[in-house]
C-alpha positions in Angstrom: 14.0 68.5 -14.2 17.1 67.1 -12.6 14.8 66.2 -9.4 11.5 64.9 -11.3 14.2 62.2 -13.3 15.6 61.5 -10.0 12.1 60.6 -8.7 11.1 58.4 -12.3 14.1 56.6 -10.7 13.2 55.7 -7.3 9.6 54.9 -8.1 11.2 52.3 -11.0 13.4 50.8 -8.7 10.9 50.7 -5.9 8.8 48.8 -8.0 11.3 46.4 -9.4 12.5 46.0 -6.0 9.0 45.0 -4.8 8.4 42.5 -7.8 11.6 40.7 -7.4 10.6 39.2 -3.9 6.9 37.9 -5.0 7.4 33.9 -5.2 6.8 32.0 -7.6 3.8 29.7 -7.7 4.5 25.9 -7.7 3.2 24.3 -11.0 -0.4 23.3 -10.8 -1.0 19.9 -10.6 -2.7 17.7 -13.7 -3.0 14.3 -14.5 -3.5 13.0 -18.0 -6.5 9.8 -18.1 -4.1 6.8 -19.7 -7.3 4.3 -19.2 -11.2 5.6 -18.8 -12.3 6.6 -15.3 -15.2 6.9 -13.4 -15.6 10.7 -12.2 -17.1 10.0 -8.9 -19.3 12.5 -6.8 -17.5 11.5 -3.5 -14.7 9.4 -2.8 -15.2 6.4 -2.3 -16.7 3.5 -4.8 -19.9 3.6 -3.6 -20.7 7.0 -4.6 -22.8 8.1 -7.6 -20.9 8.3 -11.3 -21.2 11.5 -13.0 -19.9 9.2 -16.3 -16.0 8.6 -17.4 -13.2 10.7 -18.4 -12.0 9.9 -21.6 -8.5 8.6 -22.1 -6.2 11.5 -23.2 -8.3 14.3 -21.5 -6.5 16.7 -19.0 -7.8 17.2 -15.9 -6.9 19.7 -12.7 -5.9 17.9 -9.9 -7.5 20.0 -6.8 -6.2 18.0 -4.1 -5.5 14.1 -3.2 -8.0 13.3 -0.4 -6.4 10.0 0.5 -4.0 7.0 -1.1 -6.8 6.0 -3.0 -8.7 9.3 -4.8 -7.8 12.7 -6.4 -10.4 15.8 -6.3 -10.2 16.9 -9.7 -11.8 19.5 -12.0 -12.6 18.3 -15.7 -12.0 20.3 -18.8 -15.5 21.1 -19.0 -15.5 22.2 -14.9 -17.1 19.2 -13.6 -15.8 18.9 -10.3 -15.5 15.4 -9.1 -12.9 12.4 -7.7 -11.3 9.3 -9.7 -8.7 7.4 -8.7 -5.0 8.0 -7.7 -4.1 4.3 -9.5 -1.3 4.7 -12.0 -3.4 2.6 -14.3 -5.7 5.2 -15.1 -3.3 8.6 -14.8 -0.5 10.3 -15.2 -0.2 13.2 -12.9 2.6 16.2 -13.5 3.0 19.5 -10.9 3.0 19.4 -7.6 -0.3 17.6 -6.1 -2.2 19.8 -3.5 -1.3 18.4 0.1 -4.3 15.8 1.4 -7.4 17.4 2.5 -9.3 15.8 5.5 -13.0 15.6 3.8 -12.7 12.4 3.7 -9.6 11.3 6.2 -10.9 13.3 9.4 -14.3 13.3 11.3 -15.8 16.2 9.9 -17.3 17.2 13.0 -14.8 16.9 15.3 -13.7 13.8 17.3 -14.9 12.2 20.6 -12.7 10.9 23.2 -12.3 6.8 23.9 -14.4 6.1 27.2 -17.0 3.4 28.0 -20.0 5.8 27.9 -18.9 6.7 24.4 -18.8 3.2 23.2 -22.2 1.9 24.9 -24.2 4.9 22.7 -22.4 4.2 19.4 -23.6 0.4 19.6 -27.0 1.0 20.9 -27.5 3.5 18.0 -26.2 0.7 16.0 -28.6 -1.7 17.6 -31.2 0.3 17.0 -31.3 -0.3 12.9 -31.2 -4.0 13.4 -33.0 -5.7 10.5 -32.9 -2.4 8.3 -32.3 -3.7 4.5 -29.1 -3.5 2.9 -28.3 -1.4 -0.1 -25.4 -1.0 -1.8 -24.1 2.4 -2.5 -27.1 3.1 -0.2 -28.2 7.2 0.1 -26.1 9.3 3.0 -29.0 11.2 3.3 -31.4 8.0 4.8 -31.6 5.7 6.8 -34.0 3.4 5.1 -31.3 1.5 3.9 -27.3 0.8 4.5 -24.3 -0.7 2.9 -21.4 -1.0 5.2 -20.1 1.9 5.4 -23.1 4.0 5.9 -24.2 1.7 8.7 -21.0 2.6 10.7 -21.3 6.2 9.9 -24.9 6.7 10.9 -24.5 4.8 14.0 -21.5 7.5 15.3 -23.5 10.5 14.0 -27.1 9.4 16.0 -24.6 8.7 19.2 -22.0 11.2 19.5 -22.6 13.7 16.6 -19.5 12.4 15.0 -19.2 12.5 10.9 -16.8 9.5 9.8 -15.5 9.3 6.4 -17.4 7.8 3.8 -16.2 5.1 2.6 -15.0 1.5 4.5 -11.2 2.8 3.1 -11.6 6.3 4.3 -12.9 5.1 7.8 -9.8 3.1 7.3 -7.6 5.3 6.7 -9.3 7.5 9.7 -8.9 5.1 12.0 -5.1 4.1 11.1 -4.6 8.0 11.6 -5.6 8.8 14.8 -4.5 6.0 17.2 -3.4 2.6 17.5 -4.6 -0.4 15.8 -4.3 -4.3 15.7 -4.0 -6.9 13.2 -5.2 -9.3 15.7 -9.1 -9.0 16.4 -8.8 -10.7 19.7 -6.5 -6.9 20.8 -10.0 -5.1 19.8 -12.1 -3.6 22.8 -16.1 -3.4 22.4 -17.0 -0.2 20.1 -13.9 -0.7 17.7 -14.0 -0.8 14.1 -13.0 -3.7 12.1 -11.7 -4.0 8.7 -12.3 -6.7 5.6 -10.9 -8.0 2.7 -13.0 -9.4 0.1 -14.8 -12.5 0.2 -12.3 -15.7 -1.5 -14.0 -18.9 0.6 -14.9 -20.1 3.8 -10.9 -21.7 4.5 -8.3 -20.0 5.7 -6.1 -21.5 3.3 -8.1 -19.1 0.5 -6.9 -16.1 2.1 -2.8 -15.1 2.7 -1.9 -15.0 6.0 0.4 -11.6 5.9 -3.2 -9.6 4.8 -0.5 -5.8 4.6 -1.4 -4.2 1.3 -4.7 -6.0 1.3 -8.0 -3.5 -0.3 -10.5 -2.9 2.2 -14.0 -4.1 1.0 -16.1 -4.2 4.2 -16.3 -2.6 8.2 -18.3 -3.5 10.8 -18.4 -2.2 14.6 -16.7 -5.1 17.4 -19.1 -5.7 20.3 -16.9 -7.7 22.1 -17.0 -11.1 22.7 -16.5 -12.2 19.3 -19.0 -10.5 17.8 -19.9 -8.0 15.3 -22.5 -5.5 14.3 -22.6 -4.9 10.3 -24.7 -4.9 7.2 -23.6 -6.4 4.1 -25.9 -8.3 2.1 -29.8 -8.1 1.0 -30.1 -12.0 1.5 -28.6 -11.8 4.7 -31.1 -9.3 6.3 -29.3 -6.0 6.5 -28.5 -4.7 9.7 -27.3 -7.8 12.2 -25.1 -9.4 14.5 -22.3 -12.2 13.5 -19.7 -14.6 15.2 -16.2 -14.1 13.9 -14.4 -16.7 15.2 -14.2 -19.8 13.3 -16.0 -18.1 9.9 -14.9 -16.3 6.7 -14.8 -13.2 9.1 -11.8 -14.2 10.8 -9.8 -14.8 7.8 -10.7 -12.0 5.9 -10.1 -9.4 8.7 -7.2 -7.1 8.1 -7.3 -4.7 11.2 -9.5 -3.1 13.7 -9.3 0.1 15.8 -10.8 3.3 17.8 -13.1 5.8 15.7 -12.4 7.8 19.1 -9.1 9.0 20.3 
């Protein structure tokens, strides 16, 4: 008896030994909705709305992709992304560490050289005059918004996935490498970024653009010019000046896709 008691007490304290040492789990992260948003099926604002969460409703936050969006599970299990702003939630926990579906090249990345740069632009080239759309299909290439321009152009050339979004690209681009707030710095295959459309005068855009929402992207050819998309009137897919027009004075930075 004497032994089988002594054995009820090791196999008690082995197990309270063996609880005491499992960690705790941080405090899942969830954000209460202080103003309706739009539950989005990709980050970015192109992307298709799967309708708005209701102010007051809870939702899971599964990870923040980027400064701008949370990946987030609804109370019904909707999966989807709205955004980080303070205006429309209240988050509490600890907020999963950024993911990089949509701050990485989701098939790897190519490195910088002149061969690299000549197919990226000729597979631009190639969709010259194709029709603008905005919030245009991933999945096509009948027509482009900005964004999806860009990204086609590095998938046909190098295989290369960029983010989804002009921000994300962004984002991607501030990420791996160095980049200028002077278009003049930019070498031929770079990516350059936008503000939104104020006027054709300098004097309707501030002159320190930090801080400044990215609305559009086109690819630098070099010499002052720029591939991009961003308008049905305009003709879709085409090739600008910068210097002297609205594009000058709403450019915020350029950089490498490639590292």
């Amino acid at each position: 008896m004497k032994k089988q008691w002594t054995m009820m007490l090791l196999a008690t304290t082995i197990t309270f030994g063996s609880t005491t040492f499992i960690p705790e789990e941080a405090q899942a992260a969830s954000a209460v909705i202080v103003s309706s948003v739009n539950l989005r099926s990709a980050p970015n604002t192109s992307a298709a709305s799967y309708g708005y969460v209701s102010t007051g409703e809870t939702v899971e936050i599964l990870s923040k992709v980027n400064s701008y969006w949370y990946q987030v599970r609804t109370s019904s299990g909707k999966v989807g992304y709205i955004s980080t702003s303070s205006r429309y939630v209240s988050t509490t926990g600890t907020v999963p560490a950024s993911t990089s579906t949509s701050t990485t090249a989701s098939s790897g990345s190519v490195t910088y050289s002149s061969t690299a740069v000549s197919k990226v632009i000729a597979a631009g080239k190639a969709y010259l005059g194709t029709p603008y759309e905005y919030g245009s299909d991933r999945s096509t290439t009948y027509t482009f918004d900005c964004s999806d321009f860009v990204r086609q152009a590095f998938k046909d050339a190098l295989g290369v996935t960029l983010p989804s979004s002009s921000r994300t690209q962004g984002d991607y681009v501030k990420s791996i490498g160095k980049t200028s707030t002077n278009w003049h710095d930019l070498k031929p295959g770079d990516l350059m970024f936008f503000m939104s459309y104020k006027g054709g005068s300098a004097a309707n855009y501030p002159s320190n653009k930090a801080g400044q929402t990215i609305t559009h992207v086109g690819i630098y050819l070099g010499d002052g010019k720029i591939l991009h998309t961003y308008s049905k009137d305009s003709g879709g897919v085409r090739i600008d000046s910068i210097a002297g027009r609205h594009w000058e004075h709403r450019f915020i930075f350029g950089g490498s896709a490639l590292r």
